[in-house]
C-alpha positions as CSV (number, residue, x, y, z in Angstrom):
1,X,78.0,2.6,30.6
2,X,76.2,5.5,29.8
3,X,73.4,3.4,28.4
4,X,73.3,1.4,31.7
5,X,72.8,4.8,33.9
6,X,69.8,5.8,31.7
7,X,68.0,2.7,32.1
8,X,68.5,2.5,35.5
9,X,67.3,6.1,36.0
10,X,64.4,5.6,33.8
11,X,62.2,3.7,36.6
12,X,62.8,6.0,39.5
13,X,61.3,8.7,37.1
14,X,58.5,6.6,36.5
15,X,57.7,5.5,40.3
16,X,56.1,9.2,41.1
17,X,53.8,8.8,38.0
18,X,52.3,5.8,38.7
19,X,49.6,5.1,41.0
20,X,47.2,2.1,42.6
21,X,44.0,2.6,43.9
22,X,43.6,2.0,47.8
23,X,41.7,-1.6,48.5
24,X,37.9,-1.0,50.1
25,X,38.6,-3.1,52.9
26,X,41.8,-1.4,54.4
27,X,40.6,2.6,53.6
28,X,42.4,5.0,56.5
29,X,43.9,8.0,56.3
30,X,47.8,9.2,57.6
31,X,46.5,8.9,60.9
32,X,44.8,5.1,60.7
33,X,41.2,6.4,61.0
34,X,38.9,4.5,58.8
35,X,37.5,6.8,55.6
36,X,34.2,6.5,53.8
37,X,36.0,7.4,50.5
38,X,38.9,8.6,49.2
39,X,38.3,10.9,45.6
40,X,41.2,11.2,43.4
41,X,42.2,14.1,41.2
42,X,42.9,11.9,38.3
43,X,42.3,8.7,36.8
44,X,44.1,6.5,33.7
45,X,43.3,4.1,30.8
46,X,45.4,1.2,32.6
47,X,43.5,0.6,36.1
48,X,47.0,0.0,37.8
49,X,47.7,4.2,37.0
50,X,44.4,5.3,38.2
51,X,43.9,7.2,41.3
52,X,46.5,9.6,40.8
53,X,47.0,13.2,41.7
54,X,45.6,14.8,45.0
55,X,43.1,12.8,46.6
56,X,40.4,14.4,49.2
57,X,39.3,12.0,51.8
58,X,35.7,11.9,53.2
59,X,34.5,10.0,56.7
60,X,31.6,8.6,58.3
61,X,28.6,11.3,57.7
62,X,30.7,13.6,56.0
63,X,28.3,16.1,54.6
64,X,29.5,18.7,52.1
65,X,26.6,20.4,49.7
66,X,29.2,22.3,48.6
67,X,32.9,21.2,47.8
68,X,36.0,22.3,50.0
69,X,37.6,25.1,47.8
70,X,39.7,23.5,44.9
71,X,37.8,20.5,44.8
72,X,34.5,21.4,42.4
73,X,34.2,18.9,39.6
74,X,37.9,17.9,40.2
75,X,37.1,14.2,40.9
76,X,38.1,11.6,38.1
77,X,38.5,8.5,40.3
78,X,37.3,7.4,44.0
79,X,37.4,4.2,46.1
80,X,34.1,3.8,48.6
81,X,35.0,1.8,51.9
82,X,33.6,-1.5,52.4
83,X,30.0,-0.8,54.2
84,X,30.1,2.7,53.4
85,X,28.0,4.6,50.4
86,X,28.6,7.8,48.7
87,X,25.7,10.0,46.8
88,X,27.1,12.4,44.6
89,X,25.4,15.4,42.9
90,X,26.5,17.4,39.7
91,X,25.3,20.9,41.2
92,X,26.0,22.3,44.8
93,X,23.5,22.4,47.3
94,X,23.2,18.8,46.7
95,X,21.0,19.6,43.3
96,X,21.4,18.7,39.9
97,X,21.6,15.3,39.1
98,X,22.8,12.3,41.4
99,X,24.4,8.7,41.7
100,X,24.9,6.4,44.6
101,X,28.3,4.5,44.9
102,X,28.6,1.3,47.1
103,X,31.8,0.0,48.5
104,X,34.8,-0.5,45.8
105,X,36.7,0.9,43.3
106,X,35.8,3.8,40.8
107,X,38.5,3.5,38.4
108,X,37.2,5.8,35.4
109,X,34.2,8.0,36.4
110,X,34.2,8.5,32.6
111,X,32.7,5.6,32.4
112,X,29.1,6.5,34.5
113,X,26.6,8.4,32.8
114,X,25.4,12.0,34.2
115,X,22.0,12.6,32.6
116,X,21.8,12.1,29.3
117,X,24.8,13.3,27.3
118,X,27.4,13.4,30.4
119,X,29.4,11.6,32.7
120,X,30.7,11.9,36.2
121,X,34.3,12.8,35.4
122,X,35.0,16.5,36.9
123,X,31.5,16.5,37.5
124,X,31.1,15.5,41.4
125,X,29.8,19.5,43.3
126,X,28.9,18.1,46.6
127,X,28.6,14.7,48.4
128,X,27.3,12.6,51.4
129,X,28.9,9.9,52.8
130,X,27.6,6.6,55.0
131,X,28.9,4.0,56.7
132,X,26.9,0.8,58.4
């Protein structure tokens, strides 16, 4: 019996940790309001546990050369709204270097290169975000 309880407990534990990105096409905040983007604290190796952690949302024309406080180079995974487009730079003031990203899913920032030897994972210091 004891056995049983465990196992059953084991899932439950495992529900917090686990986490799905958002889909493009249906991106809104608590309050229904459409978002540009949604950037995620964390990101995972399995797609299905990426966009984890605190997320900070952006909307239509959002403008920040400089991130909110907490946020600098926090930013592992992000989803883009469908007809929406986020520019990213590495340095505030909207310097350094910089990437586009259309509508979709960002799983692994990892996985896009920042100059030569770097990538966008914890790299994101300020952002602009478009919708059509």
């Amino acid at each position: 019996m004891k056995l049983l309880c465990s196992a059953l407990l084991v899932p439950f534990f495992f529900v917090g940790l686990l986490a799905e990105c958002p889909s493009p096409a249906n991106l809104v905040n608590a309050q229904g309001e459409k978002l540009c983007t949604r950037m995620f604290e964390h990101s995972n190796v399995y797609f299905d546990q990426s966009c984890g952690g605190d997320f900070l949302d952006a909307k239509d024309g959002d403008d920040f050369p400089y991130m909110p406080i907490g946020w600098g180079n926090k930013i592992s995974s992000l989803v883009v709204a469908n007809r929406c487009t986020l520019k990213v730079w590495s340095a505030t003031g909207k310097s350094g270097n910089n990437r586009t990203f259309n509508s979709g899913v960002v799983y692994h920032l990892k996985d896009y290169a920042n100059g030569l030897f770097g990538d966008w994972n914890d790299a994101i210091s300020s952002y602009y975000c478009t919708c059509t």
